[in-house]
C-alpha positions in Angstrom: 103.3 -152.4 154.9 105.5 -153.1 158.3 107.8 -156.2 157.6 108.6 -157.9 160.6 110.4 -161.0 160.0 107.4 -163.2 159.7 103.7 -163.4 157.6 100.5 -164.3 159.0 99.5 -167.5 157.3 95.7 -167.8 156.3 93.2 -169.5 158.6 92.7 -173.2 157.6 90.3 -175.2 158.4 87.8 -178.0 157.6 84.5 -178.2 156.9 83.8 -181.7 158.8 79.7 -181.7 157.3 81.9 -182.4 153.8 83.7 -185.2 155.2 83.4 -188.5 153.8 83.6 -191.2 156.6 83.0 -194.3 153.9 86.2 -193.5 152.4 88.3 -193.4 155.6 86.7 -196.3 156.9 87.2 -198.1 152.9 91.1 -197.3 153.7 91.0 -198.8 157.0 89.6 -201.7 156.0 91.9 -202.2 152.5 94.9 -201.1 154.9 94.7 -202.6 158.1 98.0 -201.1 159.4 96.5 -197.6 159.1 94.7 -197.8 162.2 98.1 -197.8 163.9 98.8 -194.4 162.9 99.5 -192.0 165.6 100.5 -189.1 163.1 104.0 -188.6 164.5 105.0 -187.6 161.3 108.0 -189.2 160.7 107.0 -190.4 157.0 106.2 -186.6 156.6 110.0 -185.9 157.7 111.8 -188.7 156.1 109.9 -188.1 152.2 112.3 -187.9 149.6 109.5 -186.7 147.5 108.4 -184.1 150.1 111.5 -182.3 150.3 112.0 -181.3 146.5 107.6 -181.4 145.9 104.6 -180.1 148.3 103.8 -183.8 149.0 102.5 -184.3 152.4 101.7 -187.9 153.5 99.8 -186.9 156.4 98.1 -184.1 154.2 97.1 -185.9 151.9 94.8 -188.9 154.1 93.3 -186.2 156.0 92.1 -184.6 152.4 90.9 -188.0 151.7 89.1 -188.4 154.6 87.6 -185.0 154.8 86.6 -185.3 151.1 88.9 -182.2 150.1 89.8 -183.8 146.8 90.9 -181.1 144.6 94.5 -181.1 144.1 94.7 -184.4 145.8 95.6 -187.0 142.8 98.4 -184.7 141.8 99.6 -184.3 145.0 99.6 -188.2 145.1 101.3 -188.8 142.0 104.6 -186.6 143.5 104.9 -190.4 146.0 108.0 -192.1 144.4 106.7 -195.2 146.5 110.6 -195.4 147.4 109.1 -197.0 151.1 111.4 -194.5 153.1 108.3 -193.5 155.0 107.7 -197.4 156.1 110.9 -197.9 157.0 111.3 -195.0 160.3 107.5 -195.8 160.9 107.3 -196.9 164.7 104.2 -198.4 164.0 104.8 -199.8 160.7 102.2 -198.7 158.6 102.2 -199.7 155.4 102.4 -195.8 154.0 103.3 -197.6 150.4 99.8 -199.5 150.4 97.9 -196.5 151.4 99.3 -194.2 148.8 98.2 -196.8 146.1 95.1 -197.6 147.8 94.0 -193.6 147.7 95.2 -193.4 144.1 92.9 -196.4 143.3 90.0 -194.3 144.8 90.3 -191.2 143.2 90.8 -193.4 139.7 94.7 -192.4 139.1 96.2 -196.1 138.6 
């Protein structure tokens, strides 16, 4: 086995026929702010919760929306709902309303 420095990482990808478009479009309309989104990632960046946890805001509403649910509530539960993420937003998403919103849906509050 040749080590060269790097690793091949596993093909992912998404099986859109699973997706669940009620749900995104239940999020958009319980969060209107989310339809600013332009997945820059600066919540991703700035989570306090993401750099000691695998919590990934923008993971985590894509899994939503693509109906990849396993794994998802206790990824959620890692959000401290600290609000860094709103505050470097340039679009000002309310990130601390989504989280609780998609914990609501998936029955963890």
């Amino acid at each position: 086995m040749n080590k060269f420095g790097f690793q091949i990482s596993r093909p992912r990808s998404i099986n859109m026929d699973l997706s669940d478009d009620g749900r995104r479009e239940q999020l958009l309309e319980e969060v209107p702010s989310y339809r600013l989104c332009i997945g820059c990632g600066g919540c991703t960046a700035t989570c306090s919760a993401g750099q000691f946890t695998n919590f990934n805001i923008r993971r985590s509403h894509t899994a939503l929306a693509c109906n990849q649910t396993e794994g998802l509530a206790a990824q959620l539960d890692s959000c401290m709902l600290c609000g860094k993420c709103m505050l470097v937003c340039p679009r000002g998403v309310n990130l601390r309303g989504l989280i609780i919103r998609m914990r609501q849906m998936l029955g963890r509050v």
